[in-house]
C-alpha positions in Angstrom: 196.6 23.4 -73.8 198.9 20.6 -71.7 202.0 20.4 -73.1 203.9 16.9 -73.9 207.7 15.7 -74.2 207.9 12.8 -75.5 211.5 11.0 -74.3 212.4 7.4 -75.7 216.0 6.5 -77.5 213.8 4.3 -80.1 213.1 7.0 -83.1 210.0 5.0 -84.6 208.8 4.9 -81.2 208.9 8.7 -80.4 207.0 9.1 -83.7 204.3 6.8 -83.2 204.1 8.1 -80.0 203.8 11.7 -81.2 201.3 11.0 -84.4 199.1 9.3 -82.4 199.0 12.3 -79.7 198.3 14.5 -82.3 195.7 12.6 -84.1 193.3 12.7 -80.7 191.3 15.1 -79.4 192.8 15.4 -76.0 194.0 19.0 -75.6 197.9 18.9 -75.7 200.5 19.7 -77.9 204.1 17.9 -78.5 206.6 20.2 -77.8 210.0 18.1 -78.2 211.6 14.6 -78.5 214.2 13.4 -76.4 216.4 10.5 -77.4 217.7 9.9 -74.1 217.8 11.1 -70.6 219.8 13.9 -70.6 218.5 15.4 -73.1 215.1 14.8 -71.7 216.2 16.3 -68.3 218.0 19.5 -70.7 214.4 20.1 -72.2 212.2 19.6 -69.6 214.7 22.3 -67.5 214.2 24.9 -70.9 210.4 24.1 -72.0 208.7 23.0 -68.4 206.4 20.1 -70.3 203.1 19.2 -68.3 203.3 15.7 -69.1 206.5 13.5 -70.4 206.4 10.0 -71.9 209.4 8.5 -70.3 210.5 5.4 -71.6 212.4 3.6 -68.7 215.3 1.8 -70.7 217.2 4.2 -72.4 221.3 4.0 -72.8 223.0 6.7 -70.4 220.9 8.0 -68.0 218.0 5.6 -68.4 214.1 7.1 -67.7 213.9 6.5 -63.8 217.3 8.6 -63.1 216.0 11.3 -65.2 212.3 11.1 -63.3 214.5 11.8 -60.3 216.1 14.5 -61.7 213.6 16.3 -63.6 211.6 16.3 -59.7 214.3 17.9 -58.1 213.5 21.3 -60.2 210.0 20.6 -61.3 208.0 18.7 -59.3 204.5 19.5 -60.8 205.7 17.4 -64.1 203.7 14.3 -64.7 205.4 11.1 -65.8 203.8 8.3 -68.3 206.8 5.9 -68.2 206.7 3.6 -71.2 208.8 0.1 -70.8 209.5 -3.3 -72.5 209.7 -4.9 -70.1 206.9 -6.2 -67.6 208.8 -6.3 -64.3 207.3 -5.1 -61.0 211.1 -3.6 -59.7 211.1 -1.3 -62.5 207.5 0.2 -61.7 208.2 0.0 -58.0 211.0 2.3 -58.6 209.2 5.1 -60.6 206.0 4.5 -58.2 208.4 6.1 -55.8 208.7 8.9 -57.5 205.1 9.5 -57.6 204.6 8.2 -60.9 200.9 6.3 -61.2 201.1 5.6 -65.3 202.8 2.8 -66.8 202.0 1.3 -70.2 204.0 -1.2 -71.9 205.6 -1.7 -75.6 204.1 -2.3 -77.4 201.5 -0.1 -76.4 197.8 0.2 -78.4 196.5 3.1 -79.5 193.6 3.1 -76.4 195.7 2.5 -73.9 198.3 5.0 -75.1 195.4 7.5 -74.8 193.2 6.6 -72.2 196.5 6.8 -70.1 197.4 10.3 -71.5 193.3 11.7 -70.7 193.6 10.6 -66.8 197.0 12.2 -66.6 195.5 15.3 -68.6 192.3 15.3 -66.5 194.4 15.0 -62.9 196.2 18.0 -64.2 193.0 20.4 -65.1 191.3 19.1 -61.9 194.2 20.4 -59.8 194.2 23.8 -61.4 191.2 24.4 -61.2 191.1 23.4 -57.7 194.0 25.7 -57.4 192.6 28.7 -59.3 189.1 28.0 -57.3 191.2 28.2 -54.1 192.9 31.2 -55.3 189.8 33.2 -55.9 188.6 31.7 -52.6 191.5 33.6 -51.0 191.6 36.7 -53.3 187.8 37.2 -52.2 188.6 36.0 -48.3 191.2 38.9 -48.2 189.3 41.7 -50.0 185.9 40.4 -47.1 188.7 40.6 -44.0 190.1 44.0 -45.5 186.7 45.3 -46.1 185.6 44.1 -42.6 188.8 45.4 -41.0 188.7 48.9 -42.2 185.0 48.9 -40.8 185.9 47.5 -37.5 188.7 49.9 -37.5 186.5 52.6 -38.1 183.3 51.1 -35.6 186.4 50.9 -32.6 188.3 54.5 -32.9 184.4 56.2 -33.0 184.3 54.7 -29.7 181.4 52.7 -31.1 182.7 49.2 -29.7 182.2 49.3 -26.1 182.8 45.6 -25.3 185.1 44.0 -26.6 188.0 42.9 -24.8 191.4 42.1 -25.4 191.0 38.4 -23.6 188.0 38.1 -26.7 190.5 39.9 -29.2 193.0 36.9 -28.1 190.7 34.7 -29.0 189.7 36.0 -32.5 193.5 36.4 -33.1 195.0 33.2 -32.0 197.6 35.1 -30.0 197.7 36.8 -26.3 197.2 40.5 -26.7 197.9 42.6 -23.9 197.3 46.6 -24.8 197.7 48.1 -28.2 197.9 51.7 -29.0 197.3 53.8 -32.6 199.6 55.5 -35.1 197.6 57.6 -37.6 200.0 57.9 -41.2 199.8 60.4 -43.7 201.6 61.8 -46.8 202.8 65.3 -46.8 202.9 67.3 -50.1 206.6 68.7 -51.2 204.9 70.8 -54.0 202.2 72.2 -54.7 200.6 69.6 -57.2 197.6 67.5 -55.4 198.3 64.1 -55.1 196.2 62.0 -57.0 192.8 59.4 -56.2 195.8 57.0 -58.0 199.0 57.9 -56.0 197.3 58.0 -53.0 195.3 54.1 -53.4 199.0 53.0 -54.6 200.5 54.7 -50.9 197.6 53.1 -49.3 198.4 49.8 -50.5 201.8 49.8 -49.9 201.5 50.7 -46.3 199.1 48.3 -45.5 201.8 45.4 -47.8 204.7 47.2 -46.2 203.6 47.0 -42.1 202.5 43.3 -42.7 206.2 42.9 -43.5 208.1 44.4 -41.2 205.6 43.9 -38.2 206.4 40.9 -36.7 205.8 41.4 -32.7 202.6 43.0 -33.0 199.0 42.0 -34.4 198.2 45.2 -36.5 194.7 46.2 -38.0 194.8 48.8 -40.6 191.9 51.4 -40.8 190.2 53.0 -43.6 192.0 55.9 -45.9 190.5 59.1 -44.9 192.2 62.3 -46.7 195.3 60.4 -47.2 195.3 59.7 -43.3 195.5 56.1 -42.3 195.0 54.7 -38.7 196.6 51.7 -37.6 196.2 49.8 -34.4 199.0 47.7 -33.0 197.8 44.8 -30.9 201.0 44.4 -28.3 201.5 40.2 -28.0 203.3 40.5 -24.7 203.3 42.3 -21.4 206.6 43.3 -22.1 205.9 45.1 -25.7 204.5 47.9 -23.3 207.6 48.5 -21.3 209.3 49.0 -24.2 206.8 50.6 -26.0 209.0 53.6 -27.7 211.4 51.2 -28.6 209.4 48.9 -30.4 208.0 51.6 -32.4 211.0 53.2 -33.5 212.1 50.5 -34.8 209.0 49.4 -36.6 208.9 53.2 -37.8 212.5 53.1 -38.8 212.3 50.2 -40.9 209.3 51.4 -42.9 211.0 55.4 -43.8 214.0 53.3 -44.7 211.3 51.2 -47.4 209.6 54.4 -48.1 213.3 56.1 -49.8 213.2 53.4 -52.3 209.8 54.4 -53.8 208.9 56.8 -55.9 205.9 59.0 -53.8 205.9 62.5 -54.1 205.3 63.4 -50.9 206.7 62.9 -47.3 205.5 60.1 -44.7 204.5 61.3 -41.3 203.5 59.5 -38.2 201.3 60.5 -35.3 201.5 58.1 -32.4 199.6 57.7 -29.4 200.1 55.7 -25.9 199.4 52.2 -25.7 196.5 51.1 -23.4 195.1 47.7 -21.4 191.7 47.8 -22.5 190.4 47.4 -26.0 187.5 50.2 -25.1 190.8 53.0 -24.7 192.3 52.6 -28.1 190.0 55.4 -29.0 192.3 57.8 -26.7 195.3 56.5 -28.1 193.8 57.3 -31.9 192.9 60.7 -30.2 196.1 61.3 -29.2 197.9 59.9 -32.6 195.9 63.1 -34.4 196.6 65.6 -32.0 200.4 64.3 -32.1 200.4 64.1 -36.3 198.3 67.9 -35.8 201.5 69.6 -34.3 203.8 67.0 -36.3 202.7 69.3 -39.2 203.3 72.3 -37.8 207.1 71.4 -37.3 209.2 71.1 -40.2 211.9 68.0 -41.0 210.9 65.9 -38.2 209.2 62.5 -39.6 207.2 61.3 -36.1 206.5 62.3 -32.4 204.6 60.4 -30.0 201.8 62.3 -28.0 202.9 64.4 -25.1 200.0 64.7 -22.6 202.4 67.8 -21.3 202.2 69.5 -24.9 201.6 73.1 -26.2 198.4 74.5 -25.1 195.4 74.1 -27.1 194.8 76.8 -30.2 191.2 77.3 -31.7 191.1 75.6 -35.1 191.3 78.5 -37.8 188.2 79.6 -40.1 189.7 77.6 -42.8 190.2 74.4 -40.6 186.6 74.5 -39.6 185.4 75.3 -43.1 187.4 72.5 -44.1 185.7 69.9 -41.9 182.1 71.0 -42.8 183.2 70.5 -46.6 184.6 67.0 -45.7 181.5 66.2 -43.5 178.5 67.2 -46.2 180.1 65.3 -48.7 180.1 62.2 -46.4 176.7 62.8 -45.4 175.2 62.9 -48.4 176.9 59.9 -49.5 175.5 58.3 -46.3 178.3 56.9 -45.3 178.4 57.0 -41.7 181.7 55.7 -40.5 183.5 58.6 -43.1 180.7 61.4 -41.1 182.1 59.5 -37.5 185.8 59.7 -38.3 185.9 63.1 -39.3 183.8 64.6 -36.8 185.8 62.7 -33.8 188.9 64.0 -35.8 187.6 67.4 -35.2 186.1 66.9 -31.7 189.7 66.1 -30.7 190.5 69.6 -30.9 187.5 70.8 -29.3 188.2 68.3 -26.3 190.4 70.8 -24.0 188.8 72.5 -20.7 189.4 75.8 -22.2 186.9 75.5 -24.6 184.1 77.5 -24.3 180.4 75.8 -24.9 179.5 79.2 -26.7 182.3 78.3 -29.2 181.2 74.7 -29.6 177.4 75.6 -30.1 177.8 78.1 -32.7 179.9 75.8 -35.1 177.2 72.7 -34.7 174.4 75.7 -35.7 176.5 77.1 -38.4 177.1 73.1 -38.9 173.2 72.2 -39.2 172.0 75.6 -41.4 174.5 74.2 -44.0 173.0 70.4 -43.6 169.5 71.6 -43.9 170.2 73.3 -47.3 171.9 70.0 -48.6 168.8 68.1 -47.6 166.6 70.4 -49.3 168.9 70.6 -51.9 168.8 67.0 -52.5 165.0 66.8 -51.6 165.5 65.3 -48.5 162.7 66.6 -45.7 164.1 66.1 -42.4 162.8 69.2 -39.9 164.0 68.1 -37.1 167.3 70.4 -35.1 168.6 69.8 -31.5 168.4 71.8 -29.1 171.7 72.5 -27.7 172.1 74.4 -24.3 175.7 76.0 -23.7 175.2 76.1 -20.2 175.5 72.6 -19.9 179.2 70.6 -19.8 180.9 70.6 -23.1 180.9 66.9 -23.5 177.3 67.0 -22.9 176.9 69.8 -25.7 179.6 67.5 -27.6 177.4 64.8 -27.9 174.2 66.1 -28.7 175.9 68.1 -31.9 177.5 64.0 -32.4 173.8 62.1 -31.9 172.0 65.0 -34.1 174.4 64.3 -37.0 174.3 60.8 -36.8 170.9 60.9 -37.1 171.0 62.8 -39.9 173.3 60.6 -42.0 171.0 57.7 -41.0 168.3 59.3 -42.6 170.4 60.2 -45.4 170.9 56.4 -45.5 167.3 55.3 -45.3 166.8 57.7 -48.1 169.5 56.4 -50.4 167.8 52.9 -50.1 164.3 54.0 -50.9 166.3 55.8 -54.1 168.8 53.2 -54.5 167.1 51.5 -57.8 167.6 54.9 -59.8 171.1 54.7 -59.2 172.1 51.0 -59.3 170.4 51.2 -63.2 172.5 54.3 -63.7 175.5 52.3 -62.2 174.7 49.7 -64.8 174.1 52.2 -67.9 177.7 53.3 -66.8 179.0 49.9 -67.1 177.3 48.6 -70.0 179.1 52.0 -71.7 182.3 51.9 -69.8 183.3 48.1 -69.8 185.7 48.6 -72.3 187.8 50.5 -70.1 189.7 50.5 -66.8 186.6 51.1 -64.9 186.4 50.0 -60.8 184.3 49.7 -58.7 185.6 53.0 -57.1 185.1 54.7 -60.5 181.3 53.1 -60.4 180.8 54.2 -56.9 181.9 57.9 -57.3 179.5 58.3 -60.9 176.4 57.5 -58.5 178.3 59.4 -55.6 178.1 56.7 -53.2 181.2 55.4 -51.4 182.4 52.3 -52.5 181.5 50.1 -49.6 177.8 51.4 -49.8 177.7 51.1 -53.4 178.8 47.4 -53.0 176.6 46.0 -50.7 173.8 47.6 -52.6 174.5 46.6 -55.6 174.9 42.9 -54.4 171.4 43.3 -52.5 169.5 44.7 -55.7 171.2 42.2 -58.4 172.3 39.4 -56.4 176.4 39.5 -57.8 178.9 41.4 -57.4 179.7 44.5 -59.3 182.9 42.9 -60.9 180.8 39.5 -62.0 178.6 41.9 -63.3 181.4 43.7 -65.3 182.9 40.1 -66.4 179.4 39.1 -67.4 178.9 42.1 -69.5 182.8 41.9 -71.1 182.1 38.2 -71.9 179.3 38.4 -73.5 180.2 41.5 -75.7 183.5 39.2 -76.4 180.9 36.5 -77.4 179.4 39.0 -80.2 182.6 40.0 -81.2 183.8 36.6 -82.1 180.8 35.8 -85.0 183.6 38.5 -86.8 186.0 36.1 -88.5 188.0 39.1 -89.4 189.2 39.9 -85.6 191.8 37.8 -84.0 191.5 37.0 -80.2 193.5 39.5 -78.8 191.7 42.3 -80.4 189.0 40.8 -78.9 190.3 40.8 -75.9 191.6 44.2 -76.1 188.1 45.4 -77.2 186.3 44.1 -74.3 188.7 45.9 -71.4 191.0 43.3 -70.8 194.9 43.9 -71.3 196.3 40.0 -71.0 195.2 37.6 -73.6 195.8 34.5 -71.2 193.7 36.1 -68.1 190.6 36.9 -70.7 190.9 33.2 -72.1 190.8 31.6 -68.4 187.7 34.2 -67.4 186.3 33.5 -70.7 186.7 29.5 -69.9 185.6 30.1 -66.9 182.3 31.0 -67.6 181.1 29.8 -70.6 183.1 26.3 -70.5 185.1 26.7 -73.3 188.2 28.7 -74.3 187.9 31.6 -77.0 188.8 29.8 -79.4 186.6 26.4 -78.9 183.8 28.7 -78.9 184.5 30.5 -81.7 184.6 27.7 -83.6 181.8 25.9 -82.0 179.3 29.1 -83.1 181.2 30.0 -86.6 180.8 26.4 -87.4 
């Protein structure tokens, strides 16, 4: 509902003015009369009226002085100026202002109104324009993060091969030169886990955080993998290399100075590796960004270190480390999520990746790797016979990537079989909406009930129903809101409440949204 100010220094005008607004069927309210321009300008400053009927003679400040003013704090107020007198100067002056409405005294009823609707309909148009534009963006950004965090992911695999930085330039709009990776990460000071919640709330205030403070560098933030984040830094200028260190301590600087004035119960710590002149190395800067966060760990009170290519010599990851990984890797498998299975197996390839390392060793953690993969299959009732055959005489990077193209394989099939089963689960995602909608459900939440990751769960859920799972949830919220309105005995907001929303204004705009009338028009549209 538009709100109106009504500001004229003649009293039987300001009635008039106000009975007849009232009596129509335009949806505003009168707020206030003004019987000059001062006090016009004083309420406009304390109520913020849409629209103000502004006669232009008035003793004082007359109407076009207080246009003037009133647009120096709010210039989204729209003017109807009312005058006595028919003279072009006097609507030339307020036309300057931006003013297109002028109706003379006395004014009938239908122009009074017909004026009021097209400043009313200007007004609804624009907001909606605005709040269209708005969810243009707030989808835009959640695509480009989406796509981001699986570029990320596709580049440090070494899965992108060519690309180059001149094409990179191009994409970006800037010159980039090298980049290099940091790979973040939150530290527990007690023993308590952190939560799914604290650490999606770290996540995002990284990602807010380094868009901030990052100002000579293109950055691309990864996906959040066991409270590890990677982050590339695009280097604008040649010179951004020579000074490589230097730029970095000061970007890292800023950000643990940031991080002391939140509340996070845990401590931030950085892994970086050296920067590089071709897109296809960023891999080996992400390489060395774990193994430099890997020893980070293993020192106490120091916040970052950059990789040293002269560092400690290698150490065989313990029992526990590798038991660890498998864990981490059949859970992403048999989600089918096959950037997750790529990060953390190149994660743990990076400590396999010294000279010293036998083939022996490597061969007999990918067979201990594939019995347990075979059981989840079969477990799952997944039939997939086939094993690789890995010879330890040959180079370890040769017996590295067999083990690597034997379990992509796997996931892919993993993947092939999700889709053939995907309809089972997408109605038990629905069941678990239709019962859940009241409540602060996600489509995290969703995804994790039909154990799929949330970017697979998307996109299948989109293919199978043809919207998205939160269009889905609003169209399930509405229409339960819908039912709940034939009750005359429930106000709005309990309503509103009822159906999982927590602000009365957002439900009425969603509900407006979609059904083309506010809670309240339809309420009394159907009750009627």
């Amino acid at each position: 509902m538009l709100k109106i100010l009504i500001a004229d220094d003649e009293i039987l005008e300001r009635k008039a003015v106000a009975k007849i607004i009232k009596g129509s069927k335009v949806d505003v309210t009168v707020i206030g009369e003004a019987q000059n321009g001062r006090i016009a300008i004083e309420m406009a400053q304390e109520h913020r009226p849409d629209i103000i009927f502004m006669d232009i003679k008035m003793p004082g400040t007359d109407g076009v002085q207080a246009v003037k003013e009133i647009k120096k704090f709010e210039p989204d107020i729209r003017f109807i100026m009312v005058s006595a007198f028919n003279t072009f100067e006097y609507a030339k002056e307020v036309m300057q202002q931006g003013v297109k409405e002028y109706i003379l005294k006395p004014s009938s009823k239908k122009d009074l109104l017909d004026s009021l609707q097209r400043v009313a309909d200007e007004i609804l148009a624009e907001r909606k324009a605005k709040e269209e534009q708005q969810n243009l963006r707030e989808n835009l950004n959640r695509a480009v993060s989406i796509a981001q965090k699986e570029w990320v992911s596709s580049l440090l695999m070494n899965q992108v091969q060519d690309m180059t930085f001149d094409e990179w330039s191009q994409l970006l709009g800037v010159e980039i030169i090298s980049g290099y990776a940091m790979l973040f990460t939150l530290k527990q000071t007690s023993k308590t886990e952190l939560t799914s919640q604290e650490k999606e709330k770290w996540y995002s205030w990284l990602k807010d955080t380094l868009k901030s403070i990052v100002v000579k560098h293109e950055i691309m933030v990864g996906a959040m993998m066991e409270c590890q984040v990677p982050v590339l830094f695009l280097c604008k200028k040649s010179a951004e290399k020579t000074h490589f260190r230097t730029n970095a301590e000061s970007i890292i600087e800023n950000l643990y100075r940031l991080f002391k004035q939140v509340n996070f119960s845990a401590e931030l710590r950085i892994g970086i590796g050296h920067p590089y002149n071709h897109a296809h190395e960023l891999n080996k800067s992400y390489h060395e960004a774990i193994l430099a966060l890997e020893e980070l760990l293993k020192t106490p009170n120091r916040q970052y270190l950059f990789y040293n290519k002269q560092g400690p010599a290698f150490e065989l990851p313990s029992d526990s480390e590798i038991i660890e990984v498998e864990k981490r890797l059949l859970d992403s498998v048999r989600q089918g999520d096959v950037n997750q299975v790529m990060l953390i197996f190149d994660s743990f390839v990076t400590k396999l990746g010294s000279n010293n390392i036998k083939a022996s060793f490597v061969k007999k953690s990918f067979e201990e790797l594939f019995i347990l993969l075979s059981r989840m299959l079969h477990d799952l009732g997944i039939t997939y016979d086939r094993i690789p055959n890995i010879d330890e005489s040959e180079d370890i990077r040769m017996v590295l990537e067999a083990g690597k193209a034997h379990l992509l394989a796997v996931v892919q099939h993993v993947q092939v079989w999700r889709n053939n089963h995907a309809k089972g689960m997408l109605q038990k995602a629905k069941d678990y909406i239709e019962t859940h909608y009241a409540d602060s459900i996600t489509l995290e939440s969703a995804a994790e009930y039909v154990e799929l990751s949330p970017f697979y769960f998307s996109k299948l859920f989109k293919d199978r129903f043809g919207m998205t799972f939160i269009d889905y949830l609003t169209e399930i919220r509405i229409k339960k809101a819908k039912a709940e309105m034939l009750d005359p005995g429930k106000s709005m907001k309990e309503i509103c409440y009822s159906v999982g929303y927590r602000d009365p204004n957002y439900f009425s705009r969603v509900f407006k949204k979609l059904t083309g009338l506010s809670p309240s028009e339809f309420r009394k549209a159907t009750v009627n």
